[in-house]
C-alpha positions as CSV (number, residue, x, y, z in Angstrom):
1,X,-15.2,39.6,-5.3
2,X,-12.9,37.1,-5.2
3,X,-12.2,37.6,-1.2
4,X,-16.4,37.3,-1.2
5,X,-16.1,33.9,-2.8
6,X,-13.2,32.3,-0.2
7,X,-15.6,33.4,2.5
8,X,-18.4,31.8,1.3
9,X,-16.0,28.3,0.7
10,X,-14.4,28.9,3.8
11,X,-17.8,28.7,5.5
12,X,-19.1,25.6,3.8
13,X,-15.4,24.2,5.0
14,X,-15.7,25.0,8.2
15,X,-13.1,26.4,8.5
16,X,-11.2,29.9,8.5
17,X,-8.0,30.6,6.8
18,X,-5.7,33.6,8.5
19,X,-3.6,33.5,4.9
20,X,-6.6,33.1,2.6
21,X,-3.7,33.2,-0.3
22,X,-3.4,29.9,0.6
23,X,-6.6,28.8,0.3
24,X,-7.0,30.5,-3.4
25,X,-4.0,29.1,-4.7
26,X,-5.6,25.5,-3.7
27,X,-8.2,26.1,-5.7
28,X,-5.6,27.7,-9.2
29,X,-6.2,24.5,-11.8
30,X,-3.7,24.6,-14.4
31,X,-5.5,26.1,-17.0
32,X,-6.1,29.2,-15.5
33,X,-2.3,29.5,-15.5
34,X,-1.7,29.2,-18.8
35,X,-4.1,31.8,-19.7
36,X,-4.0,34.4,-16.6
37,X,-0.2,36.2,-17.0
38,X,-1.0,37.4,-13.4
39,X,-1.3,33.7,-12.0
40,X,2.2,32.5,-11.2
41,X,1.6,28.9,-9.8
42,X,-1.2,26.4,-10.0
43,X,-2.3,24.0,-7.0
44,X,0.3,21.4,-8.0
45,X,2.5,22.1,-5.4
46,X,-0.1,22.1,-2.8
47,X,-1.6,18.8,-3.9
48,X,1.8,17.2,-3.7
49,X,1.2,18.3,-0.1
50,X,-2.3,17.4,0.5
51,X,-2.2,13.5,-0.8
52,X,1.1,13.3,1.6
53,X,-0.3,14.5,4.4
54,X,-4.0,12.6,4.0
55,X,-2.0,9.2,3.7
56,X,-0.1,10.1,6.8
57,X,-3.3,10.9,8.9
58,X,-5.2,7.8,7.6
59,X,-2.8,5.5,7.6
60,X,-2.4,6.9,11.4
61,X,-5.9,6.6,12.0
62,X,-6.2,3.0,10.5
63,X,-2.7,1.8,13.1
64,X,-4.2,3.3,16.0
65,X,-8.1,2.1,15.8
66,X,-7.5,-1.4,14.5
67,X,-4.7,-2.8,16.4
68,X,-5.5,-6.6,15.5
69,X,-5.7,-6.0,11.8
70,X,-2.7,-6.6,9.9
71,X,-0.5,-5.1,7.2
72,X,-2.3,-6.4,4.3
73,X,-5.7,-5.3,5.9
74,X,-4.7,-1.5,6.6
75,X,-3.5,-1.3,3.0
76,X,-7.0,-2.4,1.6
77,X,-8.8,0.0,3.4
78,X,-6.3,2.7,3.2
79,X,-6.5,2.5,-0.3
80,X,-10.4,3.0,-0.2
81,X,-9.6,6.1,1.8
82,X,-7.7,7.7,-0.2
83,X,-9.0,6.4,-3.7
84,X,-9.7,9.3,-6.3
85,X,-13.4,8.4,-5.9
86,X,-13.7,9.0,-2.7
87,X,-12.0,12.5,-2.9
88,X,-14.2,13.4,-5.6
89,X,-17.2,12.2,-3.1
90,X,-15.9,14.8,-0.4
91,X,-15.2,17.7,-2.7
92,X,-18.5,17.6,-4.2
93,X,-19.9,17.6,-0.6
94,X,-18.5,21.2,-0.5
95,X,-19.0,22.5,-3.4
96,X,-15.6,23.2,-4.2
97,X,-16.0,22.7,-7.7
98,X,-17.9,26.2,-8.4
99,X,-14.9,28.0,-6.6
100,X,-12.1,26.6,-8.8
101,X,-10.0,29.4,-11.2
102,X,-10.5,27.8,-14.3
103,X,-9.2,28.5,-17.8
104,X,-12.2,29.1,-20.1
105,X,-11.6,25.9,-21.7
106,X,-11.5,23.7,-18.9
107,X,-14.6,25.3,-17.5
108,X,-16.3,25.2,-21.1
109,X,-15.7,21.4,-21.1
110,X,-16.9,20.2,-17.6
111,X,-13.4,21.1,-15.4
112,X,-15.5,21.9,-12.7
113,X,-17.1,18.3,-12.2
114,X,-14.5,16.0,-13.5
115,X,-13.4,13.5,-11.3
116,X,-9.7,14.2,-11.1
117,X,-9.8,17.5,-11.3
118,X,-12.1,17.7,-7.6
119,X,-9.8,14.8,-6.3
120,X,-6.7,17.4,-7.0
121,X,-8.1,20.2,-5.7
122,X,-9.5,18.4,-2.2
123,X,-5.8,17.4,-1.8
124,X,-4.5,21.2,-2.3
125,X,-6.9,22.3,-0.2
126,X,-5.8,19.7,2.9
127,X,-1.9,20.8,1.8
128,X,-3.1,24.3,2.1
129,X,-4.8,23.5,5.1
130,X,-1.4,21.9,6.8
131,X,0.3,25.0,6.0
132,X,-2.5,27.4,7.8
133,X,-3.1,24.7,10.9
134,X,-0.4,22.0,10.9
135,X,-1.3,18.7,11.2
136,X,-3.3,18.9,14.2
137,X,-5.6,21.0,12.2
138,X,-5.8,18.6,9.2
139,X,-6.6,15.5,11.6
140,X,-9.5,17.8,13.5
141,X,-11.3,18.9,10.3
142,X,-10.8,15.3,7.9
143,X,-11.2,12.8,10.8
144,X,-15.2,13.3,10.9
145,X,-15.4,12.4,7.2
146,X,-12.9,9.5,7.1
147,X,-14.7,7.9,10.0
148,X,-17.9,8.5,7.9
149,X,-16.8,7.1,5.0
150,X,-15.1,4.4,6.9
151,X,-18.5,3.0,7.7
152,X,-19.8,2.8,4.8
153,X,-16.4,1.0,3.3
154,X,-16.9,-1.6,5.7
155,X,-20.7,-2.0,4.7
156,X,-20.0,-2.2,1.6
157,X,-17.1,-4.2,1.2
158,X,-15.6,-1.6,-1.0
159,X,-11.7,-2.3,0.7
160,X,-12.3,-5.9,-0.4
161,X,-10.3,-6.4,-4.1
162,X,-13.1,-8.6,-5.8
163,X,-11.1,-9.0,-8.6
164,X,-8.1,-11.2,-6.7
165,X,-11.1,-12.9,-5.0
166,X,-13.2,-13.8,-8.4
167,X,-10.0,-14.9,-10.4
168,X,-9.0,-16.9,-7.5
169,X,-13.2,-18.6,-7.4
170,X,-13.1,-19.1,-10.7
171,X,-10.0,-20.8,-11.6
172,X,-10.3,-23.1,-8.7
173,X,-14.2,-24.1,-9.4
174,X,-14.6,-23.6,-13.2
175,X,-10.0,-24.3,-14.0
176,X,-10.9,-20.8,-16.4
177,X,-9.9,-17.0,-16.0
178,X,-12.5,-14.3,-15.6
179,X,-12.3,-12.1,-19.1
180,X,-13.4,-8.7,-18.5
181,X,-15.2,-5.9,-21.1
182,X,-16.2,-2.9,-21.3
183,X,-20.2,-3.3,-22.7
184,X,-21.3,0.3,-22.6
185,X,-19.7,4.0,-21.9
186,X,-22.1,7.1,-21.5
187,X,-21.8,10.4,-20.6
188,X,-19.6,13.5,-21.5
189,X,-16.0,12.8,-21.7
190,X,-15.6,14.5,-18.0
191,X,-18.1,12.3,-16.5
192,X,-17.8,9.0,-18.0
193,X,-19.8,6.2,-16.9
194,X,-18.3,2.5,-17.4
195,X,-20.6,-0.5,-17.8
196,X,-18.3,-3.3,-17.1
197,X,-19.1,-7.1,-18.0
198,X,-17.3,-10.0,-16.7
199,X,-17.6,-13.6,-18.0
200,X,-16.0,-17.2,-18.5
201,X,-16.6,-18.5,-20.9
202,X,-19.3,-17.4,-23.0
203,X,-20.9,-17.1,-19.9
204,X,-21.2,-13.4,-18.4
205,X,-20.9,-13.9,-14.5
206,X,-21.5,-10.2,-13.3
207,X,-22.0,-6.2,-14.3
208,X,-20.7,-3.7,-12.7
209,X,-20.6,0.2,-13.5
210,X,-18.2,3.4,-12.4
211,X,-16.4,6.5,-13.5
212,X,-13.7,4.3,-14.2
213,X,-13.1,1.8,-15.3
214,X,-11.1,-0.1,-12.8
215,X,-13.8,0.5,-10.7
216,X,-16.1,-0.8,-12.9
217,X,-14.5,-3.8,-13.0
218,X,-14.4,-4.1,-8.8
219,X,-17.9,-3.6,-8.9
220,X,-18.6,-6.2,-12.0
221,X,-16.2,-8.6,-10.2
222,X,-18.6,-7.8,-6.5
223,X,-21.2,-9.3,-8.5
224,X,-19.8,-12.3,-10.2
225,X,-18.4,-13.4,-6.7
226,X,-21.9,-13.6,-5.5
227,X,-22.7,-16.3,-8.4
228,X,-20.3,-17.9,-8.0
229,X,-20.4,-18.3,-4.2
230,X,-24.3,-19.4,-4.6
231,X,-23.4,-22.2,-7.1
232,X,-20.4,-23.7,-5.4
233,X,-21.6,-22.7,-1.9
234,X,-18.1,-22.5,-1.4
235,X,-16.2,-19.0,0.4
236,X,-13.3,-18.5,-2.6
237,X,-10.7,-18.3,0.0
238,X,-11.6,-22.1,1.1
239,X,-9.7,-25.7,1.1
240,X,-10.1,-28.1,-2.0
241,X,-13.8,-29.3,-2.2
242,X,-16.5,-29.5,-5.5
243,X,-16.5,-31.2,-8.3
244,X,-13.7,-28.4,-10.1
245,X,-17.2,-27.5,-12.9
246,X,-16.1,-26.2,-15.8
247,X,-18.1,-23.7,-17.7
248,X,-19.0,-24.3,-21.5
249,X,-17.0,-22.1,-24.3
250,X,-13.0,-21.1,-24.4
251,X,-11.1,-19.7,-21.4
252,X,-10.3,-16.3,-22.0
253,X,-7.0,-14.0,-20.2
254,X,-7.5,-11.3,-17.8
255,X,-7.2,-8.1,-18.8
């Protein structure tokens, strides 16, 4: 049954394991461990691997396809890449999720579409899959995704820290710090949902949701900039030009 089951993964993959151990101990969460005495080893090991080995190939990719972009640049968007979003993104494109050897707790509580837990086991998988193939074989299978992904990164400005860029707008145009909050979380504890506020002030700039809440923030921060670059009509990176406006009510610290 469980052979059945690889098969069926392997074929949503694309791909075809010749040790298909390998495969099924990517997909061992810890739980199942600690109630299976037959299971020996979780995917820990393998996901050490796997995040290795994706920051070698995009951080490979990124040198080699944009030559005039420097260090700081390559760092940004690496960091998109290879964000535990993003994993999440690509292992619910394959299903993986329904294939993971759960404990019955885990599973009972939503292990099979929390966030981490699919970013953990897409990095066992590609450490599994390095093992099997070598590198050569990671790079042939992930490259068509990254390069998808890439695109939409670069559309929309997710490699871009809007945080840096709002704190650095608003302290030049309105001499205040950006004071973030949390206004709202839904969902089940697996699948939280963040509604993020940002304001100066008394003033709230931007909103911004996500499943964390860092990138909650990013997001709230995206929209803030936008404000703040249509009142000032000023880029936040520019020279010294406005009137320095100062927004009514206290200045508040970052958090």
């Amino acid at each position: 049954m469980v052979a059945i089951r690889l098969d069926e993964l392997e074929t949503r993959l694309g791909l075809k394991f010749k040790n298909q151990e390998l495969l099924r101990l990517a997909l061992v969460h810890r739980s199942y461990v600690n109630e299976k005495s037959s299971a020996r080893q979780s995917n820990e090991r393998l996901e050490f691997l796997g995040d290795a080995v994706l920051s070698l190939v995009v951080a490979n990719y990124l040198y080699e396809h944009y030559p005039e972009q420097p260090e700081g640049e390559l760092t940004d968007l690496r960091s998109a890449l290879v964000r535990r979003e993003t994993l999440n993104k690509w292992a619910g494109n394959f299903e993986i999720g329904q294939y993971l050897f759960l404990g019955k707790g885990e599973a009972a509580t939503g292990g099979r579409s929390r966030t981490l837990t699919l970013a953990s086991a897409f990095e066992a998988v590609l450490g599994a899959l390095f093992l099997e193939q070598g590198l050569e074989g990671v790079q042939i299978w992930l490259l068509p995704q990254l390069e998808k992904e890439l695109i939409e990164i670069l559309s929309e400005g997710r490699h871009r820290d809007y945080k840096s860029l709002l704190q650095e707008a608003v302290q030049h145009h309105y001499h205040q710090a950006p004071f973030y909050y949390v206004a709202k979380a839904s969902g089940p504890e697996h699948e939280r949902i963040f509604e993020i506020e940002v304001q100066v002030g008394e003033r709230v700039l931007g909103r911004g949701s996500g499943t964390t809440k860092q990138y909650a923030q990013q997001a709230a921060a995206k929209d803030a900039l936008s404000l703040v670059q249509a009142e000032t009509e000023l880029v936040p990176s520019g020279g010294d030009s406005g009137s320095g406006n100062r927004i009514n009510g206290k200045s508040a610290d970052c958090r």
